[in-house]
N, CA, C and O of each residue as an XYZ file, in Angstrom:
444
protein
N      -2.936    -51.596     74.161
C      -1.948    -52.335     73.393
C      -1.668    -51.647     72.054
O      -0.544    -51.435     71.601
N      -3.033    -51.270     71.381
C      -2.677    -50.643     70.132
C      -1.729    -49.417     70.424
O      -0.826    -49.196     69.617
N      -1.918    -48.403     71.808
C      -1.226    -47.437     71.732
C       0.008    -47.671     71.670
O       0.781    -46.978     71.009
N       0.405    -48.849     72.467
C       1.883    -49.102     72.506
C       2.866    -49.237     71.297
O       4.027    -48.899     71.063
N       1.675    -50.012     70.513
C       2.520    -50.057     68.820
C       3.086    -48.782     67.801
O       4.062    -48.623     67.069
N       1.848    -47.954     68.211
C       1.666    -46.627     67.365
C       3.159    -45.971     68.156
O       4.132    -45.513     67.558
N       3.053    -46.043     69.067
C       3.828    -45.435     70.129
C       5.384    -45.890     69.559
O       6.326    -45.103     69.472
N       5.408    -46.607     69.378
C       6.795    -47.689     69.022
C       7.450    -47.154     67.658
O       8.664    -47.135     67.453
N       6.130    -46.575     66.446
C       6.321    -46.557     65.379
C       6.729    -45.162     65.024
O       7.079    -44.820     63.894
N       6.649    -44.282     66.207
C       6.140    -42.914     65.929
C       7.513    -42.356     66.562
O       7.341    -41.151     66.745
N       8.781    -42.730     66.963
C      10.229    -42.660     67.510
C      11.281    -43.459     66.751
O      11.628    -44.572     67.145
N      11.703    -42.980     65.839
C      12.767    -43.942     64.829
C      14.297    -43.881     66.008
O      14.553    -42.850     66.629
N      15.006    -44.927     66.110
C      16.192    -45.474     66.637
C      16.695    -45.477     65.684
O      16.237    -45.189     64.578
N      18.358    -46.008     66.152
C      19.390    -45.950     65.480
C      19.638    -46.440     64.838
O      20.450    -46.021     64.014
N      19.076    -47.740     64.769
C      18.874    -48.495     63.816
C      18.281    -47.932     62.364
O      18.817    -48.023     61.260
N      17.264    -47.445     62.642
C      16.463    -47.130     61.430
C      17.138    -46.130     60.775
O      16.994    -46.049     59.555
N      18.165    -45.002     61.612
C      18.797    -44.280     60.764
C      20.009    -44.746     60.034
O      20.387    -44.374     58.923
N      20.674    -45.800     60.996
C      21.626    -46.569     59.925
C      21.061    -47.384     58.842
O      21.740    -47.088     57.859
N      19.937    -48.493     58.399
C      19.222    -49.006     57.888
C      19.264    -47.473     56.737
O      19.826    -47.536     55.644
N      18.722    -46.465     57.134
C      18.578    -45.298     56.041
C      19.407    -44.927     55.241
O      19.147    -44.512     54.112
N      20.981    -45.075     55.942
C      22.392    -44.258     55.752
C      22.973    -45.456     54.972
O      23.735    -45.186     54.044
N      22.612    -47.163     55.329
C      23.183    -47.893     54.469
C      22.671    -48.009     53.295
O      23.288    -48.493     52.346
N      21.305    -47.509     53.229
C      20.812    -47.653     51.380
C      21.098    -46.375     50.800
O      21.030    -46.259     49.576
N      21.430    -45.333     51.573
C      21.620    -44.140     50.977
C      23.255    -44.567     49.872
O      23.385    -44.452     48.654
N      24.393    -45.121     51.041
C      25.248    -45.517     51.119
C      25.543    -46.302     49.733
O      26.381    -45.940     48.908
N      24.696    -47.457     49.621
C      24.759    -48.249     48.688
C      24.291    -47.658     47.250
O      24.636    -47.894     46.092
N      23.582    -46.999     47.702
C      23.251    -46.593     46.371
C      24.131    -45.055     45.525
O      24.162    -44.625     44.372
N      24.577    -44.741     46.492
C      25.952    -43.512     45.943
C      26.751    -44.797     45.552
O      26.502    -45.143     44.397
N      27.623    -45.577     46.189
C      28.701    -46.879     45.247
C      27.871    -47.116     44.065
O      28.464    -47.295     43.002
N      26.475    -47.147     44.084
C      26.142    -48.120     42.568
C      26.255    -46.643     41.356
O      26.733    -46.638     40.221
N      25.709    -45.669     42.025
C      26.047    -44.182     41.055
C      27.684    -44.471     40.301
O      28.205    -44.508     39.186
N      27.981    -44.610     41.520
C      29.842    -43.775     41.172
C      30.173    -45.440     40.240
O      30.499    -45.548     39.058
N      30.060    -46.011     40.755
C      30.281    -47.233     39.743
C      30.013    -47.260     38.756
O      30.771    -47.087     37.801
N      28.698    -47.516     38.723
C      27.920    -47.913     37.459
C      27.465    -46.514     36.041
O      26.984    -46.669     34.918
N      27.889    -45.267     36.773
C      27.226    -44.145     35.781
C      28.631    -43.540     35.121
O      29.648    -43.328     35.782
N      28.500    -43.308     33.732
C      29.793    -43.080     32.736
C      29.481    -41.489     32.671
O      29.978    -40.703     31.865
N      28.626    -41.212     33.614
C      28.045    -39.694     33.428
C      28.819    -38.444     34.430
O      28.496    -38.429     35.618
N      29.755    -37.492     33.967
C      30.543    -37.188     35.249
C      29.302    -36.692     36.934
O      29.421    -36.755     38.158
N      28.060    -36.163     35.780
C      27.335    -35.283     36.726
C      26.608    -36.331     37.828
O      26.229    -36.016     38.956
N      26.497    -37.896     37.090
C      25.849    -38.373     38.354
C      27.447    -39.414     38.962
O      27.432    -40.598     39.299
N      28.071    -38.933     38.945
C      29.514    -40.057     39.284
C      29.470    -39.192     40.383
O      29.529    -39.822     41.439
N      29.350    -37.449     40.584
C      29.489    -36.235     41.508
C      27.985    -36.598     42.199
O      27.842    -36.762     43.411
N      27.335    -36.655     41.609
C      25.843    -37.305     42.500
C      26.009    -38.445     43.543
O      25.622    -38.288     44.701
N      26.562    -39.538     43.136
C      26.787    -40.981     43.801
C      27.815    -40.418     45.027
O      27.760    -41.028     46.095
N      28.706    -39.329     44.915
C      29.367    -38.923     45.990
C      29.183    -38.147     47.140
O      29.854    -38.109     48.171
N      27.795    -37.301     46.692
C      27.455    -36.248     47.101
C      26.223    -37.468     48.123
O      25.775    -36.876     49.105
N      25.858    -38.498     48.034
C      24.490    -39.525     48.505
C      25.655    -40.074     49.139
O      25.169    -40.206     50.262
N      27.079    -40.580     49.277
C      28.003    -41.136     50.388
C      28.118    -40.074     51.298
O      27.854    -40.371     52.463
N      28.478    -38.791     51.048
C      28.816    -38.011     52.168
C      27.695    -37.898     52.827
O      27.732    -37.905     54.057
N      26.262    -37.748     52.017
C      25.039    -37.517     52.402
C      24.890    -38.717     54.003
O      24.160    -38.469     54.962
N      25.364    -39.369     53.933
C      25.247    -41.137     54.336
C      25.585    -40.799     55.935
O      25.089    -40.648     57.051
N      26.803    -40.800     55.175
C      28.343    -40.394     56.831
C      27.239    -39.182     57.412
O      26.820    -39.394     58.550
N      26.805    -38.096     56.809
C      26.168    -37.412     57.857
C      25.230    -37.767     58.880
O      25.149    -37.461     60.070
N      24.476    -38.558     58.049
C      23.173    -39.404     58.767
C      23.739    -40.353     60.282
O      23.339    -40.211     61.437
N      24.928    -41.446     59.674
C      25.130    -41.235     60.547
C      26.082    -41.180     62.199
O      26.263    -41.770     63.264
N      26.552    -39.683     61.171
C      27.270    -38.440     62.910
C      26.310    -38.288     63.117
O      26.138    -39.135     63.994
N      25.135    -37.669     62.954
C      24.300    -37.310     63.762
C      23.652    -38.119     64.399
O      23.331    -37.645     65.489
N      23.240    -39.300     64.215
C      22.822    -40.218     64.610
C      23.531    -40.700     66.185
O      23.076    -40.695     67.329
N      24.417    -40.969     65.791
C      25.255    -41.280     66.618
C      25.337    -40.667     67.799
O      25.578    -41.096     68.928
N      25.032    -39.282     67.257
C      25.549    -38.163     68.116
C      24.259    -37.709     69.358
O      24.278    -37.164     70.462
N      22.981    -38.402     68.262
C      22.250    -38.124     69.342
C      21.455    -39.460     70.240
O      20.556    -39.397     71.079
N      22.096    -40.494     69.753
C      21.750    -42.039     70.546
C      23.107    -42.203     71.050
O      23.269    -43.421     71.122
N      24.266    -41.556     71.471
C      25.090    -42.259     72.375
C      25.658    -40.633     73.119
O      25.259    -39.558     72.669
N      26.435    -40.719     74.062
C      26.890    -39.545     74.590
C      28.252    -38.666     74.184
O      29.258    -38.334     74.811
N      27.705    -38.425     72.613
C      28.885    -37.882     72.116
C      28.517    -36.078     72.356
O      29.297    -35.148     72.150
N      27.153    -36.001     72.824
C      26.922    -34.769     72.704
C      26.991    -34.107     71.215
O      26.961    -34.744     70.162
N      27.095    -32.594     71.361
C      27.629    -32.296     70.187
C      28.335    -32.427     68.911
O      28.220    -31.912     67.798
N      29.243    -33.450     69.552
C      30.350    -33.708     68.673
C      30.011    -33.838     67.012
O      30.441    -33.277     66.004
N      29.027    -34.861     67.283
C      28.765    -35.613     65.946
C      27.744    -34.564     64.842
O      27.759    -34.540     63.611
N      26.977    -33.828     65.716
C      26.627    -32.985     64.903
C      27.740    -31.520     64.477
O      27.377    -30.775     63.567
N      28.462    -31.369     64.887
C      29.304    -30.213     64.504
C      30.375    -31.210     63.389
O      30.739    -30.659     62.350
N      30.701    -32.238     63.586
C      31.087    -32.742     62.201
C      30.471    -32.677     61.163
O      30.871    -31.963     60.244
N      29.180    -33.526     61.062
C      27.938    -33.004     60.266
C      27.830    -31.898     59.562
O      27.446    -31.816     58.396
N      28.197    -30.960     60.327
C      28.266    -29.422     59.720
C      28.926    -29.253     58.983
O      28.588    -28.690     57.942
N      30.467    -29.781     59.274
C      31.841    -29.526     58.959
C      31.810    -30.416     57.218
O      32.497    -30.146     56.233
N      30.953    -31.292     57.349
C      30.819    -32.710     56.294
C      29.905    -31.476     55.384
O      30.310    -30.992     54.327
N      28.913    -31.197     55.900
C      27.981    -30.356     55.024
C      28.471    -29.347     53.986
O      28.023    -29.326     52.840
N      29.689    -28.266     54.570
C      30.652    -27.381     54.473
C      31.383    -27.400     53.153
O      31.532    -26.615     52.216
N      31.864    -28.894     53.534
C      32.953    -29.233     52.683
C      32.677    -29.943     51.469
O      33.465    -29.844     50.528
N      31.133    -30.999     51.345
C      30.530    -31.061     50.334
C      30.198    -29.344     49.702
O      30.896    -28.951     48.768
N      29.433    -28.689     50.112
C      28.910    -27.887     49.277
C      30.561    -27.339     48.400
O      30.484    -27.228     47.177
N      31.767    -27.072     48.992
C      32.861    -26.409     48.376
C      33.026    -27.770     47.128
O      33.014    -27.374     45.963
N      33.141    -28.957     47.296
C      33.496    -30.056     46.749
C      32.289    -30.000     45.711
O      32.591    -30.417     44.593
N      31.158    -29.623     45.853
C      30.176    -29.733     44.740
C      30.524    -28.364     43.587
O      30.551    -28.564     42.373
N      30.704    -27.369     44.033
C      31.326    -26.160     43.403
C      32.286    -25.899     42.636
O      32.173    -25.025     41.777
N      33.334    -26.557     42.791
C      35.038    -27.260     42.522
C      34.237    -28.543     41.616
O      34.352    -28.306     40.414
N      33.784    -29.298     41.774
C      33.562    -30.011     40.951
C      32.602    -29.919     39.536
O      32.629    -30.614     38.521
N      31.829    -28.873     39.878
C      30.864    -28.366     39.052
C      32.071    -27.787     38.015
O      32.292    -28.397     36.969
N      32.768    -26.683     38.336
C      33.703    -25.803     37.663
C      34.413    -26.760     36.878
O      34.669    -26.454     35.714
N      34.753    -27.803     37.297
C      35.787    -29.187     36.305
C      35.132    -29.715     35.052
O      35.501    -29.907     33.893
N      33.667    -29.926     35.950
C      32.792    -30.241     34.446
C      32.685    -29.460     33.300
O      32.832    -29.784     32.122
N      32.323    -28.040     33.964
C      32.268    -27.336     32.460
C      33.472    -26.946     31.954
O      33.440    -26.558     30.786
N      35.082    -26.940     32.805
C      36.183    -26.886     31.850
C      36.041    -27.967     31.024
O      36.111    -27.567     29.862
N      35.909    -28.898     31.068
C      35.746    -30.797     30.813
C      35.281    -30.748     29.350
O      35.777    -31.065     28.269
N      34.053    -30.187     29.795
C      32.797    -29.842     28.864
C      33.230    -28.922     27.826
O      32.913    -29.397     26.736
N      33.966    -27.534     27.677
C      34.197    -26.969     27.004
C      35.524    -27.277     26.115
O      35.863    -26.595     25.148
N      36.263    -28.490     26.635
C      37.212    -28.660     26.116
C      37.045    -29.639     25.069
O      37.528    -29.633     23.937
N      36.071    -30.717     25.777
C      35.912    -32.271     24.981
C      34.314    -31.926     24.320
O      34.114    -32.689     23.374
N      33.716    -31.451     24.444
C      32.061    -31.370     24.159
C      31.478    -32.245     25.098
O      30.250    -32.151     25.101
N      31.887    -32.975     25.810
C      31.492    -34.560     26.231
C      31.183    -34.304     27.862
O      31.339    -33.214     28.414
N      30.949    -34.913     28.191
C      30.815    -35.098     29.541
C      31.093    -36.690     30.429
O      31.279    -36.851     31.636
N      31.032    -37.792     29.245
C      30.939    -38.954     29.350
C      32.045    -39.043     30.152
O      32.837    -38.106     30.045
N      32.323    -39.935     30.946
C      33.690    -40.163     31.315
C      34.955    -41.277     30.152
O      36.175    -41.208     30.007
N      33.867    -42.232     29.521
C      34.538    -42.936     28.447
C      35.326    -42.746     27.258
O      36.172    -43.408     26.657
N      34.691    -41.464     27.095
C      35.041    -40.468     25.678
C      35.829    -39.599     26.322
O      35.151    -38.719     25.791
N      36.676    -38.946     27.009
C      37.677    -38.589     27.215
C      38.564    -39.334     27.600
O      38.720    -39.836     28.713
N      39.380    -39.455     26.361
C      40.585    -40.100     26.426
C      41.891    -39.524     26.393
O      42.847    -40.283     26.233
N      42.148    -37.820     26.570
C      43.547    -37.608     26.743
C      43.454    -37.362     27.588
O      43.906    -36.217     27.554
N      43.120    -37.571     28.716
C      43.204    -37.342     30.403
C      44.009    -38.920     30.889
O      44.383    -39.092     32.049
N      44.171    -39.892     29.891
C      44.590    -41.364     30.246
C      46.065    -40.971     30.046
O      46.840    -41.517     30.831
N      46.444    -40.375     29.408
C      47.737    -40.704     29.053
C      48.886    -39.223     28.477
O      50.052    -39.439     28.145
């Protein structure tokens, strides 16, 4: 009986990877929301895409999508890293223009 439990505990389902992907999930919205900081506003985005990867792959390997879901994954991976790069480069124009980084304190980008 005990083996059966260990046994049970020792194979994570789909569940557990969505359960993973929704706190990952939730907690990139509370970043991008709640932080006036550009570098973690790019953090809180970079933990959503992180999310969606978890789960394509997931998906991809508990239902019969085959491949599919992991070659998106890839494609998601890809396009964050260009999106983290491009976004990095904004900050320090940002940065060299305003001193600031805050998002609050730049105010001629409003108008």
């Amino acid at each position: 009986m005990d083996v059966l439990m260990i046994q049970s505990f020792a194979e994570p389902g789909l569940t557990h990877f969505l359960i993973v992907s929704a706190i990952l999930f939730s907690l990139g919205i509370m970043a991008v929301l709640s932080r006036r900081n550009t570098i973690m506003v790019l953090m809180g985005v970079e933990l959503i895409l992180n999310s969606a990867n978890i789960n394509f792959i997931a998906f991809s390997r508990f239902t019969e999508l085959s491949l599919d879901g992991q070659m998106i994954g890839l494609f998601v991976i890809i396009i964050a890293a260009a999106e983290a790069a491009v976004a990095l480069a904004i900050v320090l124009n940002v940065y060299n223009r305003f001193k600031t980084i805050n998002l609050d304190e730049i105010s001629l980008l409003k108008g």
